[in-house]
C-alpha positions in Angstrom: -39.3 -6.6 -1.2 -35.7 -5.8 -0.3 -33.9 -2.8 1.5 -33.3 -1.4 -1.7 -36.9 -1.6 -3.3 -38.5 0.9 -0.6 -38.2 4.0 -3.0 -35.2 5.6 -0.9 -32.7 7.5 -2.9 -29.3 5.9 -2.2 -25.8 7.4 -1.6 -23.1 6.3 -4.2 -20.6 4.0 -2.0 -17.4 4.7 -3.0 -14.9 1.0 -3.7 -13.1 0.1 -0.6 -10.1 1.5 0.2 -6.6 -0.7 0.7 -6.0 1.3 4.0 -9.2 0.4 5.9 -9.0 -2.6 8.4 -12.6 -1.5 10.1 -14.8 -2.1 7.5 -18.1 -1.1 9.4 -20.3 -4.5 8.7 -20.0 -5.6 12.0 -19.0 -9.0 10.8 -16.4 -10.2 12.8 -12.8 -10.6 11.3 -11.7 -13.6 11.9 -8.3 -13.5 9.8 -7.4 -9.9 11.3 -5.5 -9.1 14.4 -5.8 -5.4 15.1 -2.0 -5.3 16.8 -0.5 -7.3 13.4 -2.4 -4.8 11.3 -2.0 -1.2 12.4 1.3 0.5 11.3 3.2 1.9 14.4 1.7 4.9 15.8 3.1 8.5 14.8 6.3 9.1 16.8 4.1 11.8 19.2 1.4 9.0 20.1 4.1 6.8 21.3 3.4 5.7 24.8 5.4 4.0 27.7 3.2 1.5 29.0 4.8 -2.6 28.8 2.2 -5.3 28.4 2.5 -7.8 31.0 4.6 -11.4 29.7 2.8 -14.3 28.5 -0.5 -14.8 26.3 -3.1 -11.8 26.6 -6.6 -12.4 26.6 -9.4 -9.7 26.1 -12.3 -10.0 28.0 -15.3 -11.7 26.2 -18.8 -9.9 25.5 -20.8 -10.3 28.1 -24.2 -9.9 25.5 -24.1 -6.5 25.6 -23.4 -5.9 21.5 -25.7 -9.0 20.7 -28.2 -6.8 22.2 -27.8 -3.6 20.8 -26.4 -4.9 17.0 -28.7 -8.2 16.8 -27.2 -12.0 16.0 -27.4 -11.8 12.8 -25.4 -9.9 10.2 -27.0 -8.3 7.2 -25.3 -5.2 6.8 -23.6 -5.3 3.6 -20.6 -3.1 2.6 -22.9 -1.1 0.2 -24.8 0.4 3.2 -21.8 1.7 5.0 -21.2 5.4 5.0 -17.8 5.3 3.8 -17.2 8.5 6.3 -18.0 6.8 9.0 -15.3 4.4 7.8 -12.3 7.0 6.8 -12.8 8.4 10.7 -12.9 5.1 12.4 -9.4 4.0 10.4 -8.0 7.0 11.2 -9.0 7.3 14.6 -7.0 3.5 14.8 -4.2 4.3 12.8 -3.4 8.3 14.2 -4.6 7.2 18.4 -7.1 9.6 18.3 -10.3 9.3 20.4 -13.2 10.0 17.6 -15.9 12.2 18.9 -19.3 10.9 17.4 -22.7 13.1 17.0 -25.8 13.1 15.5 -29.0 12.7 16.2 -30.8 10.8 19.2 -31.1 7.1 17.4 -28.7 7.5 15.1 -26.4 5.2 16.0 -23.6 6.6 18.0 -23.0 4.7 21.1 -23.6 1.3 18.3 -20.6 1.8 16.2 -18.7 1.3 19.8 -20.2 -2.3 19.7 -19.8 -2.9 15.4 -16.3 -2.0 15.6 -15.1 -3.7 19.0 -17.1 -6.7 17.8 -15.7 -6.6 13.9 -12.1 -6.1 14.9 -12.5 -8.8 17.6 -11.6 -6.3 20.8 -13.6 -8.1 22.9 -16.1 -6.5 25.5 -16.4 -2.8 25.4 -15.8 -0.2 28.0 -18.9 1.9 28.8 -18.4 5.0 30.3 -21.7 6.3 30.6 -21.6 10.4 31.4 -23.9 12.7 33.9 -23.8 16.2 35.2 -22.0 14.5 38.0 -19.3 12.2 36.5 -15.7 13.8 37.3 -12.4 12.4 35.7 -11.7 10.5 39.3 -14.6 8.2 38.8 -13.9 7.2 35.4 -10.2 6.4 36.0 -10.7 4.9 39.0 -12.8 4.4 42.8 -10.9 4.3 46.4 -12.9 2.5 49.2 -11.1 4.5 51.9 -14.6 3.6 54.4 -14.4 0.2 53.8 -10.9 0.1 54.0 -11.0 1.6 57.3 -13.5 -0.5 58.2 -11.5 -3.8 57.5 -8.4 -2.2 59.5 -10.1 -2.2 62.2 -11.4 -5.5 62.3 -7.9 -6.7 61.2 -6.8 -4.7 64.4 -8.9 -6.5 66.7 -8.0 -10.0 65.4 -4.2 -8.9 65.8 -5.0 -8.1 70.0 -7.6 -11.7 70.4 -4.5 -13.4 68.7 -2.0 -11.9 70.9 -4.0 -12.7 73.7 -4.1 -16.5 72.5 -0.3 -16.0 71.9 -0.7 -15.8 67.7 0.2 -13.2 65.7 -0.8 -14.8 62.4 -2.9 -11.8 60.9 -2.2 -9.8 58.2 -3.5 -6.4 57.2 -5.7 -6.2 54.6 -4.7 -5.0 51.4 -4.6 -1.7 50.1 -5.9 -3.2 46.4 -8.8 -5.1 47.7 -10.3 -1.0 47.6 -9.4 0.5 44.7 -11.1 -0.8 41.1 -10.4 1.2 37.7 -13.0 3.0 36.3 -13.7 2.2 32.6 -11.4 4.8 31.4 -8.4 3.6 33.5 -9.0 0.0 32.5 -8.9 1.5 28.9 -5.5 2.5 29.6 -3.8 -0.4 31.3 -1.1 -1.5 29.2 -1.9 -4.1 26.4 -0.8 -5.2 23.1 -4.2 -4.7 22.1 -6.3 -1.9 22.2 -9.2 -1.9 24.0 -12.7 -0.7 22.6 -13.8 2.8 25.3 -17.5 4.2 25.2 -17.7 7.8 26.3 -21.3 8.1 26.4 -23.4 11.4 26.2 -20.4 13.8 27.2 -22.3 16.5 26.5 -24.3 16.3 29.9 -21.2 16.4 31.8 -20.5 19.4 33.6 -17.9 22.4 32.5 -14.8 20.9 33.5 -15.0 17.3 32.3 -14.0 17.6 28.3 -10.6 20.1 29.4 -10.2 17.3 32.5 -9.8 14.9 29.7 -7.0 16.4 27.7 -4.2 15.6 30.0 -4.9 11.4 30.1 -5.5 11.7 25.7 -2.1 13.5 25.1 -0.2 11.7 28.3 -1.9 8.6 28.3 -1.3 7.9 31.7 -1.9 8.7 35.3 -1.5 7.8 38.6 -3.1 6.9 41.6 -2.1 9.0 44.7 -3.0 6.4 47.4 -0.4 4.2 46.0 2.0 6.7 44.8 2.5 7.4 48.6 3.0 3.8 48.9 5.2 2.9 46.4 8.7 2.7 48.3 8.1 -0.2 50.3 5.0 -1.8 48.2 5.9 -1.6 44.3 3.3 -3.5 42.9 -0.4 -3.6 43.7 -3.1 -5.5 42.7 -5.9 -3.6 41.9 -9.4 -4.5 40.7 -10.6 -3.5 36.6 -14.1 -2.5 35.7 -14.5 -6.3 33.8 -16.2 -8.8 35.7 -13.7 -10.4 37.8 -10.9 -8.4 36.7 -8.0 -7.4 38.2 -4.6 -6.0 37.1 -1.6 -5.1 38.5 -0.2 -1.6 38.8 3.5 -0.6 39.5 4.7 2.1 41.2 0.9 3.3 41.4 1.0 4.2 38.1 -1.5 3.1 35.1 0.3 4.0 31.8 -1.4 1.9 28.5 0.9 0.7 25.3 -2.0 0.9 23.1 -3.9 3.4 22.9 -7.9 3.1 23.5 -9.9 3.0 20.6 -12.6 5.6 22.1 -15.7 6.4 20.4 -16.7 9.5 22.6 -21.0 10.3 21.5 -22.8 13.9 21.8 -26.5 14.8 20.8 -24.7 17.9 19.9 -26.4 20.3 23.1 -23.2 22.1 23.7 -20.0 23.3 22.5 -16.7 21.6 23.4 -13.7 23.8 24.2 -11.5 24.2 21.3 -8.7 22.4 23.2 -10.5 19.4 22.9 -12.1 19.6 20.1 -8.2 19.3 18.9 -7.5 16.0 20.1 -10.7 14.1 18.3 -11.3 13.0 15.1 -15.2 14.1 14.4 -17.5 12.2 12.7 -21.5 13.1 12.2 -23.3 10.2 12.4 -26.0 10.0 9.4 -29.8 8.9 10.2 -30.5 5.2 8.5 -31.5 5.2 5.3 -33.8 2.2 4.4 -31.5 -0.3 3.9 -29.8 0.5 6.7 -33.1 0.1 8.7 -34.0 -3.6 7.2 -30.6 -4.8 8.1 -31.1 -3.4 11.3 -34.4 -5.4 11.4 -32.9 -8.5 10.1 -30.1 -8.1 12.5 -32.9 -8.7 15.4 -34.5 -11.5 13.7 -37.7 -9.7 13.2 -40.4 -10.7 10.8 -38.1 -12.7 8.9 -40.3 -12.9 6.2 -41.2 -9.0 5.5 -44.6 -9.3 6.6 -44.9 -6.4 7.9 -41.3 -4.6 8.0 -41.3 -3.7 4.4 -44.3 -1.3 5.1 -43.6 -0.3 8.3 -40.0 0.9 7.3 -41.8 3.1 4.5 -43.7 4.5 7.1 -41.0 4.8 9.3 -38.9 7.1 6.5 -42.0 9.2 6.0 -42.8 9.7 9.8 -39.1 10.4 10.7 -38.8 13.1 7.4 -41.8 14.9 8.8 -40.8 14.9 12.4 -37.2 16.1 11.4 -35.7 12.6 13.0 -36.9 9.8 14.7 -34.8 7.0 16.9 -34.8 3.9 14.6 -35.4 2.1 17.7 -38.7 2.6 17.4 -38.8 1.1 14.6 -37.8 -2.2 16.2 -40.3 -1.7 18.8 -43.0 -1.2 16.0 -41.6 -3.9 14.3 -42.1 -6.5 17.2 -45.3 -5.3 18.8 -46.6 -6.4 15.0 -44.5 -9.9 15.2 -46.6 -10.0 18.6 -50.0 -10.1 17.0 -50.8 -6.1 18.2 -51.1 -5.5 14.3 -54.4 -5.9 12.7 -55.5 -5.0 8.8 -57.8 -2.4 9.6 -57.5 -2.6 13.4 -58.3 0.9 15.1 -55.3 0.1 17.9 -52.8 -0.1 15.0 -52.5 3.5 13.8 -52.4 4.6 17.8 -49.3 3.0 18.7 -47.6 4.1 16.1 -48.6 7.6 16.3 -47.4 6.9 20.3 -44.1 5.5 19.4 -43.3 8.1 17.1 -43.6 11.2 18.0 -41.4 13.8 18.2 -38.6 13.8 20.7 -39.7 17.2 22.2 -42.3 17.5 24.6 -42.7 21.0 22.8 -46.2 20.9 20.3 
């Protein structure tokens, strides 16, 4: 039985439209180059930052959207949301972070992945948010303790090699202690935009969203420990939040060319100031419908066949339309544990797991 047979009314998907480049399959692009294909950005998102010379090369996937999208790709154009596809183009095309709610498990932080892995924007930035998570920490972290610490011994090996009659020793670098948050690697300056997660900002405290405002319209800030610096040491090498990145600032200053593509997610349990809400694009993330769901199941390689995923996606729909909304995945997890052998016809185990693995996201009865 296919996606479409599992008695689900559809939505109408409206003809693609010549202006999209995202085209939310998640199937890589392989003939597209974001930075050849996006007209120039509106004169007031026009930002100062120069790419360094020479060939640039985005940091590869390091497994994370395999593991949240699957290997395989099954999503077909006819189970995109078209909305979702209108707000992701013009998030690209007007520099616009896109602020993304919706339900718990209804794919938010995932269309980060789909569009950083269609467009080919190589590993995504994830910014993941708590009650204590301030602007600093995002843009970037200062080792001042460990800094002192290798002054010191730097100071010590300048008076044994004085003693010896040296004076070989050099002072340790102010970059080897300061690495870019996700959001300041975001914004280093490169012909290509890179793909930034903010995850769950609604569990931030008060001040976070209005902290934001000043790097979305500026694009830029700068680091105050090299800022003081900057007369006599120009250019610093600092660590990035990539694995075994690094980048070089100037003047202590990180200032991007192209602006982020940032997919900010909420579970919608709070209000944004109005300030901010100004500077996203907003898109409401729709649950899966049944297609949606089997390609999501195909994606993982699960039950290949439809033994038991055509049922268990029925199920699923009913379940999730009584319980006003279920995470699809569970769905995966139901689908596995009866790959696994836990599914038997008749079996009294059966109908227990499921009724554990969906329930209702609230403790609440």
């Amino acid at each position: 039985m296919s996606a479409h047979d599992h008695g689900v009314d559809q939505t109408p998907q409206s003809a693609a439209s010549d202006w999209w480049i995202y085209r939310g399959t998640g199937r890589p692009l392989h003939d597209v180059r974001l930075a050849d294909q996006l007209p120039p950005p509106p004169p007031w998102r026009r930002f100062r930052g120069e790419p360094p010379p020479g060939p640039e090369t985005l940091p590869v996937d390091d497994y994370e959207a395999e593991r949240r999208l699957g290997a395989e790709f099954h999503l077909t154009a006819e189970d995109v949301d078209p909305r979702e596809i209108d707000m992701v183009n013009a998030s690209l095309f007007l520099r616009r972070p896109l602020l993304v709610t919706g339900k718990p498990g209804s794919g938010k932080s995932a269309l980060a992945y789909r569009v950083s892995r269609e467009l080919r924007l190589g590993r995504v930035l994830r910014w993941s948010v708590t009650s204590r998570t301030t602007l600093q920490s995002g843009q970037y972290e200062y080792d001042a303790i460990g800094r002192a610490q290798a002054a010191a011994t730097s100071y010590a090996a300048a008076r044994r090699a004085e003693t010896n009659g040296s004076t070989d020793v050099e002072e340790p670098a102010i970059g080897d202690f300061i690495r870019l948050g996700p959001l300041g690697t975001a914004f280093l300056p490169t012909r290509t935009p890179r793909v930034l997660l903010i995850d769950e900002l609604d569990k931030s405290d008060a001040d976070l969203p209005n902290d934001l405002l000043s790097i979305f319209e500026d694009a830029e800030f700068g680091i105050p420990e090299l800022e003081r610096i900057r007369a006599h040491t120009s250019t610093v090498r600092v660590f990035t939040s990539d694995r075994n990145g690094s980048a070089t600032l100037t003047d202590g200053r990180v200032a991007c060319a192209a602006f982020p593509v940032i997919i900010i997610t909420s579970n919608g349990e709070r209000e944004f100031p109005a300030a901010f809400l100004r500077r996203c694009l907003r898109l409401e993330m729709r649950e899966p419908d049944a297609n949606q769901l089997a390609a999501m199941v195909a994606n993982h390689m699960l039950d290949q066949d439809g033994v038991h995923s055509d049922r268990l996606i029925r199920e699923f729909v009913a379940r999730s339309a009584e319980l006003d909304g279920l995470p699809a995945d569970k769905l995966l997890e139901a689908v596995y544990l009866a790959t696994s052998g836990a599914f038997r016809e008749n079996g009294q185990s059966w109908p227990r797991l499921l009724d554990a693995l969906w329930r209702r996201l609230s403790l609440a009865p």
